[in-house]
VOVEXFI-744576 format. One record per residue (C-alpha): residue number from 1; residue in one letter; chain; x, z, y. Coordinates in Angstrom, 1 decimal. Each point is the difference from the previous one (the first is absolute). Layout:
<recs>
+------+------+-------+--------+--------+--------+
| resi | resn | chain |      X |      Z |      Y |
+------+------+-------+--------+--------+--------+
|  NUM |    a |     A |      X |      Z |      Y |
...
+------+------+-------+--------+--------+--------+
</recs>
This chain:
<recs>
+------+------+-------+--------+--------+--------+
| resi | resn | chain |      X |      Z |      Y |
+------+------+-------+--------+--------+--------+
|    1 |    x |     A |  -12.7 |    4.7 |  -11.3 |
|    2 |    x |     A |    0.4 |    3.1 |    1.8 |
|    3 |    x |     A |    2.9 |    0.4 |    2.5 |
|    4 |    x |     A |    2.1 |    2.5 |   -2.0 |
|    5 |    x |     A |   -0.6 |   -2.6 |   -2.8 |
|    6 |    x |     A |    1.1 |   -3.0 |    2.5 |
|    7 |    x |     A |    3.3 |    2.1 |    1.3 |
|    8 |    x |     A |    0.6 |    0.6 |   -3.7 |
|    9 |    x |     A |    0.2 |   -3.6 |   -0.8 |
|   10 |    x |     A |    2.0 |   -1.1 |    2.5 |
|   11 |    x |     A |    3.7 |   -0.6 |   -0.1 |
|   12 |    x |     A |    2.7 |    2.0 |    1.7 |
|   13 |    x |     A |    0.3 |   -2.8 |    2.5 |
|   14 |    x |     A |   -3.4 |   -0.6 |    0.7 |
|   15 |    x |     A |   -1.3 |    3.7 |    0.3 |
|   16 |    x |     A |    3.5 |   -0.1 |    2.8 |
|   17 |    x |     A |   -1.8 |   -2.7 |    1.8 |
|   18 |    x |     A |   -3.7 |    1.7 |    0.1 |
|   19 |    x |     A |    2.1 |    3.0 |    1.2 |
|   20 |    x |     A |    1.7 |   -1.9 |    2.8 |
|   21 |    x |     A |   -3.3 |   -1.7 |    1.4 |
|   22 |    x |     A |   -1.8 |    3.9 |   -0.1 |
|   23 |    x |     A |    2.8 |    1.3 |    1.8 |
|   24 |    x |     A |    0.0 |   -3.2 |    2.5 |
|   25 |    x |     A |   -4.0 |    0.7 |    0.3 |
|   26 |    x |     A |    0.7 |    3.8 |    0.6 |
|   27 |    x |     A |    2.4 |   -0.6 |    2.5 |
|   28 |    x |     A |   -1.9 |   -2.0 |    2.1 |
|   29 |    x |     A |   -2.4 |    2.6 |    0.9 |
|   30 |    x |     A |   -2.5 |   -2.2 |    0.2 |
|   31 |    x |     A |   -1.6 |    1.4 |   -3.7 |
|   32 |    x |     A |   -3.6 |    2.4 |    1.3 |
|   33 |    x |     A |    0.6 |    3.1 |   -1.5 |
|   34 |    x |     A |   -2.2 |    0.2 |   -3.3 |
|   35 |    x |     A |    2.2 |   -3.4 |   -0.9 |
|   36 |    x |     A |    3.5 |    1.7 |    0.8 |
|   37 |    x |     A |   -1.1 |    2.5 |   -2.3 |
|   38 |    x |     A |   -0.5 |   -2.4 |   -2.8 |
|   39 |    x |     A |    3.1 |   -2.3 |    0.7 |
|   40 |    x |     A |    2.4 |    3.1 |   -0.1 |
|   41 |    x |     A |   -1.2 |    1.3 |   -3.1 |
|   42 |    x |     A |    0.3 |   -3.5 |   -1.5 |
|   43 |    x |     A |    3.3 |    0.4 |    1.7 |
|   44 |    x |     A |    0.9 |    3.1 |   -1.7 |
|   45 |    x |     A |   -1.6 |   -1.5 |   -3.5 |
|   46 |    x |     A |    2.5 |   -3.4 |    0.5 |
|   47 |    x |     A |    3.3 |    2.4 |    0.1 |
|   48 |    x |     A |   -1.2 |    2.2 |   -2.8 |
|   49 |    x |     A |   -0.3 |   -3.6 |   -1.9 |
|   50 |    x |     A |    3.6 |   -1.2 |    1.4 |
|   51 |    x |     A |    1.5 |    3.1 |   -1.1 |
|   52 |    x |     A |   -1.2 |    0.2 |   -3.4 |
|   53 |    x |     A |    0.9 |   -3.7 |    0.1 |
|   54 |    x |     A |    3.7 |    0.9 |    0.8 |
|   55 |    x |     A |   -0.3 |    2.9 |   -2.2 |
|   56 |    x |     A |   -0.8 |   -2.4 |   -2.7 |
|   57 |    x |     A |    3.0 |   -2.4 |    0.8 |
|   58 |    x |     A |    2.7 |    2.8 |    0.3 |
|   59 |    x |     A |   -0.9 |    1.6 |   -3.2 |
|   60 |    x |     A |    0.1 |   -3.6 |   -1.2 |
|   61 |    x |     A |    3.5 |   -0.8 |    0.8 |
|   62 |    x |     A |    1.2 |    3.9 |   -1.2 |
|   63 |    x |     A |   -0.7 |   -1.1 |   -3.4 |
|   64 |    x |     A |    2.1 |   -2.9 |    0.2 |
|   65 |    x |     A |    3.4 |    1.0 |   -1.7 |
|   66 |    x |     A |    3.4 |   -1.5 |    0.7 |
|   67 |    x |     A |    2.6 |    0.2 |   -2.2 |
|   68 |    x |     A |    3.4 |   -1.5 |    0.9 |
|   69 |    x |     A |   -1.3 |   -2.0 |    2.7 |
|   70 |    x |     A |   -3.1 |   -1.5 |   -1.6 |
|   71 |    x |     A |   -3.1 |    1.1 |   -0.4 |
|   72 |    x |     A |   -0.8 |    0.9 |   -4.0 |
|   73 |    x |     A |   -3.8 |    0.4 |    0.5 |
|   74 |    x |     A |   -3.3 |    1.3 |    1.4 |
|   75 |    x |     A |   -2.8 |    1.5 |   -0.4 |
|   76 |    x |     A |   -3.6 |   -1.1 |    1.9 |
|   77 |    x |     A |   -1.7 |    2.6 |    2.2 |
|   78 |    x |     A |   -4.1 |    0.5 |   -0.8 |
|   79 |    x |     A |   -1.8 |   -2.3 |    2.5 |
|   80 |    x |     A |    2.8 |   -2.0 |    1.2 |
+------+------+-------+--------+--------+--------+
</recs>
């Protein structure tokens, strides 16, 4: 499994999580140069994910439909 394919796979909360310990790593500033390179564009790959993630999820809850209070049904979103 590549890594685009492992970000793909993972959840909203997990790909948060990766994100959190690159940006821990990066902070540090104790990452050699050639390795910061590679943790910040897994970094930027991570949000990408956690944006289409959240993408996903608002589009999700749009198609919900209330009427008088309740909801009346839905529709699924491809890939969720």
């Amino acid at each position: 499994m590549t890594t685009d394919e492992s970000i793909a796979a993972m959840s909203f909360e997990e790909a948060m999580a990766a994100l959190e310990q690159v940006v821990g790593a990066l902070e540090k500033g104790e990452v050699p140069l050639a390795q910061s390179i590679a943790l910040y564009q897994r970094g930027a790959d991570l949000r990408a994910h956690c944006a289409a993630r959240l993408r996903e999820a608002e589009e999700k809850v749009e198609l919900i439909r209330v009427a008088e209070g309740r909801a009346v049904g839905t529709s699924p979103v491809e890939g969720m």
